[in-house]
N, C-alpha and C positions, 0 to 999 in steps of 0.2 A: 353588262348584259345579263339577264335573267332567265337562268333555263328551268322548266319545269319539268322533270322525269318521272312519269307513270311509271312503278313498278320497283323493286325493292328487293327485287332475288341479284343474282352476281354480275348478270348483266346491267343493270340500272346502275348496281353501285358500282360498276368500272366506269359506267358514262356521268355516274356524278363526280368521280375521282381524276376523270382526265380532264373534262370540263374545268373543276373550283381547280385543277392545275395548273390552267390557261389563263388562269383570272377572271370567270365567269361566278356570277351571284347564283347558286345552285339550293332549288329545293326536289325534296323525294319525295312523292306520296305512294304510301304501300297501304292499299287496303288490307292486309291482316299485317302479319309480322315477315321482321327480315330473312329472307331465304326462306318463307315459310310455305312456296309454291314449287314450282317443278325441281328449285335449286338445292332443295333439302329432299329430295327425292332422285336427286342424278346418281347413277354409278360413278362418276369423278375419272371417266376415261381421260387421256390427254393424250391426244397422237398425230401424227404427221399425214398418217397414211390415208389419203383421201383420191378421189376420182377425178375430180377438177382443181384445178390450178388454185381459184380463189379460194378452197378451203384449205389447200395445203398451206400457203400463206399466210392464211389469218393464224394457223397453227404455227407457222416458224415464228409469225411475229410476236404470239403471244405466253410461247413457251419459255423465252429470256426472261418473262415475269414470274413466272412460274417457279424458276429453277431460283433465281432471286429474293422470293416474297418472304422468307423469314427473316432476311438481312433489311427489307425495304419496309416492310409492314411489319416486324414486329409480330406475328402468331406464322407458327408451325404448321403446315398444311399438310403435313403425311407425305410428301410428293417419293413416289416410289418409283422409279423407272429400270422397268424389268421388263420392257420394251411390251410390242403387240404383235400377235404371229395369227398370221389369214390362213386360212386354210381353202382350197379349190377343190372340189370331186370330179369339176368337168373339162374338157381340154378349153370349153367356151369360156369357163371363169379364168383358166390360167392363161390363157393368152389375154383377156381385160387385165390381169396382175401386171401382166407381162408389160402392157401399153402404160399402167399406172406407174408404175416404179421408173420407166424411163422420164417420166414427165414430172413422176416426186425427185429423182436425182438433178433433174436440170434447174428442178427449183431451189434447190439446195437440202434436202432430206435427205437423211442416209437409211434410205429403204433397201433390199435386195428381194431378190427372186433366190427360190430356196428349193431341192426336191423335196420329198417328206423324208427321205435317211437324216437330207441336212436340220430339218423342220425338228423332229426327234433329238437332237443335240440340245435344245431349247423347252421341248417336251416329253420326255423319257419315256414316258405312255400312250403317246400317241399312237393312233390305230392308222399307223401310215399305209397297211393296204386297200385304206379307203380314200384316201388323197392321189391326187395327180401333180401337184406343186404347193405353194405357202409362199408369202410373203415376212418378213421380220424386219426390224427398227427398233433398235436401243433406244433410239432417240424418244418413243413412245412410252406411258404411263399412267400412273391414278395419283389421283388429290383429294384431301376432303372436301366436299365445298361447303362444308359449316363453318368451319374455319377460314376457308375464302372468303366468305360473307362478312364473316367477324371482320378478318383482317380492313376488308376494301370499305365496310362499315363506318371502322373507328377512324380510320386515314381520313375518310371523308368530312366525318366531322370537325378533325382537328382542322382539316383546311376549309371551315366554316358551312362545311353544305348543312342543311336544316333539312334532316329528316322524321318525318312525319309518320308513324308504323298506327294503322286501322283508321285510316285515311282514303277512303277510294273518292276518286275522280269520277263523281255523277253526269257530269257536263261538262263539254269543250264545246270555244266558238271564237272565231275570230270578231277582235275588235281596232278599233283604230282605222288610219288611213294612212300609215306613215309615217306619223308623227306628224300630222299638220293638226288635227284635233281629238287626241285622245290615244293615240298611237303610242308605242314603247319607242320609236325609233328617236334616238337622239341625237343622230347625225354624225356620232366620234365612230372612230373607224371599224370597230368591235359589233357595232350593231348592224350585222348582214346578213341576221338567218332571214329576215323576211322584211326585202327590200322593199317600201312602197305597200304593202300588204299591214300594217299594221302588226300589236300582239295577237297574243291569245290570253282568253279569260277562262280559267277551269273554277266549274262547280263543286264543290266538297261539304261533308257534313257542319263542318266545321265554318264555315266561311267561301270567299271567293280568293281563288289564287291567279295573279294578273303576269304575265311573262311575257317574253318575247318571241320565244321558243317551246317550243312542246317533244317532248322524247317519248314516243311511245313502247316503254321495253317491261312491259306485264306477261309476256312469256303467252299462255294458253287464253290467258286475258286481254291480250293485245286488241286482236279484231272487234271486241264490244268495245273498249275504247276509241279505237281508231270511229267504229260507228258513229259517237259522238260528235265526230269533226265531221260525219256525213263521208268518207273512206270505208270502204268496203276490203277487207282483208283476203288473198285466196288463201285462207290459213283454218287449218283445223284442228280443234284439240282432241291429241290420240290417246287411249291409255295402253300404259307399259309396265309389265312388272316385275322384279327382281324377287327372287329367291336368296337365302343364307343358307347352307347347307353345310353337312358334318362329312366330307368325301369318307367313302369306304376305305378307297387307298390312301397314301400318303403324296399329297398335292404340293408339291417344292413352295417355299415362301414367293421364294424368286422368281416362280413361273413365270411367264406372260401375259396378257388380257389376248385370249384366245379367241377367236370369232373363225365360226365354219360357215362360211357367207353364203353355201348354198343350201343351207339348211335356216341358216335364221341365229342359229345358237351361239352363245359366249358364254365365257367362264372366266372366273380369275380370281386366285387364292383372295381369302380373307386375312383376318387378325387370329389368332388361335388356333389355326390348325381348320378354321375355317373356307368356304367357298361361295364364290356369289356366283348366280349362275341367273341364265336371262335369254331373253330371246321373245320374236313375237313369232305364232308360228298360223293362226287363224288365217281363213282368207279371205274373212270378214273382217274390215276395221272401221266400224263408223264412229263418229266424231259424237263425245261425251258431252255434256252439259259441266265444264269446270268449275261448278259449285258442288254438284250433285252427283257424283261418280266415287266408285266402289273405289277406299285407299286403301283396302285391302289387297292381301293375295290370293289366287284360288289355288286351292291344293291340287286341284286337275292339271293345271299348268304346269305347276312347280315337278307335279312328275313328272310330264313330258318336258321341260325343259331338263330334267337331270337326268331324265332315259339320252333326250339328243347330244348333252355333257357326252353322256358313256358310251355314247355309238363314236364319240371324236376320239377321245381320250378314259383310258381304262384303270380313273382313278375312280371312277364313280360307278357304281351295281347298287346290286338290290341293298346292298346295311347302309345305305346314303342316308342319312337321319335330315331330313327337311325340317331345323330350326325355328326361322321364321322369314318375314319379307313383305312386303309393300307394293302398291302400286301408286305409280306418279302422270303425268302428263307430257305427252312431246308436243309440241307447236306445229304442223308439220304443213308444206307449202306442198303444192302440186311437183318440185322438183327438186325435193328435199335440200333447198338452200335456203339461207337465209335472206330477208328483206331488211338491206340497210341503205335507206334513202329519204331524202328528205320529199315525201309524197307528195305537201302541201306548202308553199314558202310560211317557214318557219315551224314545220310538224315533219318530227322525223320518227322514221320509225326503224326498231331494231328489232327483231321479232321472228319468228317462225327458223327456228334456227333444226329444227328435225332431230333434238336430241344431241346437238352440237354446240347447244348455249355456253355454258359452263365453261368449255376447253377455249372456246374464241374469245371470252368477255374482255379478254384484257386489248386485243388487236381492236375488238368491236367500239370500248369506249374512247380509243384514239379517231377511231374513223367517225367517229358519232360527235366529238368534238370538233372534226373537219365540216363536218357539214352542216353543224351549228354556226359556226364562227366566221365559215367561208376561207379557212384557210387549206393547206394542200402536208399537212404533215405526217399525214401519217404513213406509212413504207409500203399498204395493201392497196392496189386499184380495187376499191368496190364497188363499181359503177355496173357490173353485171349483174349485180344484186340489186337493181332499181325495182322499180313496182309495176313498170311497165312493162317488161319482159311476160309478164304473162299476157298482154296485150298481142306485141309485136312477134310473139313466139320465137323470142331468141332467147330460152330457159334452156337450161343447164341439165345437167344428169348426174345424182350422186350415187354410184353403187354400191358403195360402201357405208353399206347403212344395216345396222342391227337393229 
C-alpha cells in the first residue's frame, strides 16, 4: 500500500515513520524544508495536563517516545522534565483544575492540585498572593523539536519512506474505482484505506504522485490542501510569539514551564541563564495568510508578556533585557482539538492541533496508521476528533490552552 503525506514538520514525519513501520510504501512532500513550518517555531512544551481525556492520552501515549528517542532514534532531543505548574487567580479556574486533575489521575497522569505556599516549593518567586490554587506534574516537559524532526527524518528514511523537501502538493483528486480499472486497490488485505473508492492522484511541480491514501498533516497548511480534495477545513491559521529573555532575577534551570491560565501568560527557563516567555493576550485573533505573516516578534508584546511574567513570578522587572524571539503559527479548530480522521475513504487528515502538534506527534502517527491501514492498534480512541463533530456538535473544550 502507498501512502502519500502532505507535510514534513514532526507530525507528517511520525505518520511516515509509523506507517513505513507497518509496512506501507511511504512518500513526504514538504513544500519548503523539514520542520521548516510551525515545528521549528514550537516552544517544545510536553505535558500531560490537559482538559479532555483524548489529549491527556495522546500525551501518555506519546511521552514513552519521548523519554526513549535517543536510545530509539539515535539524536538527543534536550527532553528536560522539570514538570509544568498552572496557576489559578480564580475560585472559577481552581475548581476547573480541580475537575482536571481528578480525570488526568484516572487516566493515569500524575497531576496534583497544589495551594500557592505548596506551588512556591516548585517556584521560589512566585507571587502567591495573587493565586488561589496551581496545579503541578513531573511527569511534564520541553523538547527540541529540531532535533525531533531530525530524529523522526532520518528513521524514516532508513525504513525507505522517500522524502521530497520544496515539494508542495498543487492538486489532489480521486481516481480509480476500486481497482477494477485504474484503481490502487489490489485486493491483498493491507489495501483498506479506500475500499471501493479507488486512489488518489496528487499534482506536484515535479510530476504526478499516484497513492492509495492521502495524509493531510501541513499543519497551518492543511485546510488549502485539504481544499484540493474539495474538504473544507474548520481550521485557522493563528499567529503566536515567543520572546528570549535575560530575567532580572535568577530563574532556577529546573523551573517549571509555568502558565497563569487566567492571564494568558507562560514562561520557562532557557539555556544560559536564559527565559522564554509567551502568551497571546489580544482579543483580537484573526486568521493570517501562512505565506504572508510577520515571523517576526513585536517588541510591544514582548513587554507585555515579561510585565504579565513579573506580575506571576518576581524573577522578572524592569533590567529584563528582551534578547530576541519569533513568531510562528497554531492550526487552531473551533475547539482547540485536533482533527484526526479519515474525512474522505482514503484522505486522512491530522491537522489543527491548537499548538499541541509537536507533543502528540508520536500517539498521532500510530493513530494515523490505524486509519490508513484499517487496523485498531493504537492505545488512543480518536474517534472524537472526527471532522464531523463540528457538524453534530459533540466538540470538545480544551481550557488549557496558552
Amino acid at each position: 500500500m502507498h501512502v502519500l503525506i502532505v507535510g514534513g514538520g514532526v507530525v507528517g514525519l511520525a505518520c511516515a515513520h509509523a506507517l513505513a513501520g507497518r509496512g506501507a510504501e511511504v512518500t513526504v512532500c514538504e513544500a519548503g524544508t523539514l520542520g521548516g513550518g510551525s515545528t521549528g517555531r514550537a516552544a517544545g512544551g510536553i505535558r500531560t495536563q490537559f482538559s479532555t481525556r483524548v489529549n491527556v492520552e495522546l500525551s501518555l501515549a506519546s511521552v514513552p517516545v519521548w523519554e526513549s528517542f535517543a536510545d530509539d532514534f539515535g539524536v538527543d532531543i534536550d527532553y528536560r522534565r522539570s514538570g509544568y505548574l498552572f496557576l489559578a487567580r480564580t475560585e472559577e479556574t481552581a475548581a476547573a483544575f480541580r475537575e482536571n486533575v481528578a480525570m488526568q489521575t484516572e487516566a493515569g497522569a500524575p497531576s496534583r492540585v497544589l495551594s500557592p505556599a505548596e506551588a512556591a516549593e516548585y517556584l521560589p518567586e512566585l507571587r502567591t498572593e495573587s493565586f488561589v490554587a496551581a496545579t503541578f506534574s513531573a511527569a511534564d516537559g520541553v523538547a527540541d523539536p529540531h532535533s525531533a524532526v531530525q530524529g523522526y527524518a532520518d528513521a524514516a528514511r532508513a525504513a525507505g519512506v522517500d522524502i521530497r523537501t520544496k515539494t508542495p502538493v498543487t492538486d489532489l483528486a480521486r481516481v480509480g474505482d476500486g481497482g477494477s480499472d485504474g484503481g490502487f486497490d489490489d485486493g491483498s488485505a493491507d489495501a483498506v484505506a479506500a475500499p471501493d473508492a479507488g486512489g488518489w492522484r496528487a499534482e506536484t511541480p515535479d510530476g504526478s504522485i499516484d497513492a492509495d491514501a492521502v495524509v493531510v498533516a501541513a499543519g497551518a497548511w492543511s485546510g488549502r490542501v485539504a481544499s484540493l480534495a474539495g474538504v473544507n477545513l474548520p481550521l485557522a491559521p493563528r499567529r503566536r510569539q515567543i520572546a528570549v529573555v535575560e530575567p532580572e532575577g535568577d530563574l532556577p534551570a529546573d523551573a517549571p514551564l509555568t502558565i497563569d491560565l487566567d492571564t494568558g501568560a507562560y514562561f520557562r527557563p532557557e539555556r544560559e541563564g536564559t527565559a522564554v516567555v509567551g502568551g497571546h493576550f489580544s482579543e483580537s485573533d484573526p486568521d493570517v495568510d501562512p505565506d504572508r505573516f510577520d515571523e517576526s516578534m513585536d517588541v510591544e508584546w514582548a513587554v507585555e508578556a515579561t510585565e504579565r511574567a513579573d506580575d506571576a513570578a518576581a524573577y522578572f522587572g524592569p533590567e529584563t533585557r528582551i534578547r530576541n524571539g519569533w513568531a510562528g503559527l497554531y492550526a487552531v479548530t473551533p475547539d482547540h482539538h485536533a482533527i484526526l480522521d479519515a474525512v474522505e475513504p482514503g484522505l486522512v487528515v491530522a491537522a489543527g492541533f491548537s499548538g499541541h502538534g509537536f507533543q502528540h506527534a508520536p500517539a498521532t502517527g500510530e493513530a494515523v496508521a490505524d486509519l490508513c491501514l484499517g487496523e485498531d492498534a493504537c492505545e488512543v480512541d480518536v474517534s472524537a476528533l472526527s471532522l464531523d463533530r463540528f457538524e453534530s456538535g459533540e466538540t470538545l473544550r480544551e481550557r488549557n490552552v496558552a
